[in-house]
C-alpha positions as CSV (number, residue, x, y, z in Angstrom):
1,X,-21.9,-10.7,6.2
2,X,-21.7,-8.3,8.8
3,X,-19.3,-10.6,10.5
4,X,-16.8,-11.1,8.5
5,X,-17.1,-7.5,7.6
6,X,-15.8,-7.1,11.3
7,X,-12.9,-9.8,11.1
8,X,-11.5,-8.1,8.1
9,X,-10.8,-4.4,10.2
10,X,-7.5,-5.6,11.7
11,X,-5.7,-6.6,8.5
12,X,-7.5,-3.2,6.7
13,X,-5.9,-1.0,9.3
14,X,-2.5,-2.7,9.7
15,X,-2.7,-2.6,5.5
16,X,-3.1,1.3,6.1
17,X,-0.7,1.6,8.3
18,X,1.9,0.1,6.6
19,X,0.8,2.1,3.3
20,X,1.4,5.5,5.6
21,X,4.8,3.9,6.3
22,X,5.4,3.4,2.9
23,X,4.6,7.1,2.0
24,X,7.1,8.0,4.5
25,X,9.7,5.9,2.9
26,X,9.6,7.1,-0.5
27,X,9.5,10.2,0.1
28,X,12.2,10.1,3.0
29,X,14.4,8.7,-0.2
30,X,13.2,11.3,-2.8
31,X,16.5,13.4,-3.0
32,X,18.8,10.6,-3.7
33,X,16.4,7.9,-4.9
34,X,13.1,7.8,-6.5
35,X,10.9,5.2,-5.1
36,X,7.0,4.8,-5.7
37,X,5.1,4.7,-2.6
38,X,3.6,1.2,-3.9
39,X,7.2,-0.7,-4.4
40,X,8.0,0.7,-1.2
41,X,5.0,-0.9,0.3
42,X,5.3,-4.2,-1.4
43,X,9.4,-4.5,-0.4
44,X,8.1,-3.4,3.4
45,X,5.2,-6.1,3.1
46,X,7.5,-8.7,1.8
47,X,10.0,-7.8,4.5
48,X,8.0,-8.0,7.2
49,X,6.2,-11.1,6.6
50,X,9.5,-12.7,5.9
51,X,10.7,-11.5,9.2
52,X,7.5,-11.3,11.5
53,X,4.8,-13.9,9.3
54,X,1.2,-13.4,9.0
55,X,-0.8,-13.5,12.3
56,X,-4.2,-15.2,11.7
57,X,-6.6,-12.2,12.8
58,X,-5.2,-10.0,9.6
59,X,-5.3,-12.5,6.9
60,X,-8.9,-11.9,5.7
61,X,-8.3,-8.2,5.6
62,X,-4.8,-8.6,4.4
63,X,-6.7,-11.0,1.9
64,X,-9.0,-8.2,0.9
65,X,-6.4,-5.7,0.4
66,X,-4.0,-7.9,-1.8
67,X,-6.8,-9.2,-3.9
68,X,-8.6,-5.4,-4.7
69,X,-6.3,-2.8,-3.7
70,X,-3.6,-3.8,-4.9
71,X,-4.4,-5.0,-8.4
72,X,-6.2,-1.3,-8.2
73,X,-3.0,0.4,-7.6
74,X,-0.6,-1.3,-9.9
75,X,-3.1,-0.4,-12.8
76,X,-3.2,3.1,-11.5
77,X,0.9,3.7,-11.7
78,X,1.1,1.5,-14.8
79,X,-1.8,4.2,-16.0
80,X,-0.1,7.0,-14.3
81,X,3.4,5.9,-16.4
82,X,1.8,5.9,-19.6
83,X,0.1,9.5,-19.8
């Protein structure tokens, strides 16, 4: 357990990282353009591992982040859109 606890870290932080990049981007594009921080995150994911790929030692945190966070956070803005 406690191993693959540790073999998720790098694809957690690079996940957080690019989410912090994300932030940036929408809000950089807030006077002419209003972008959610989570499109601009998906777009930037998409992008990069179009461009770059997946290196092996972030898949199983990339994994864990696709899998929980982000079904998480598109019910959150769906939920957020509604009310």
């Amino acid at each position: 357990m406690r191993s693959s606890a540790l073999k998720a870290i790098p694809g957690i932080a690079a996940a957080v990282l690019l989410s912090y990049a994300a932030f940036g981007i929408s809000h950089a594009c807030k006077p002419r353009l209003i972008i959610e921080p989570l499109v601009a995150g998906m777009l930037l994911g998409i992008l990069i591992t179009a461009c770059i790929g997946m290196h092996a030692p972030l898949k199983p945190g990339l994994d864990l982040c696709t899998k929980w966070l982000l079904e998480a956070s598109v019910v959150l803005l769906g939920f957020r859109l509604l009310f």
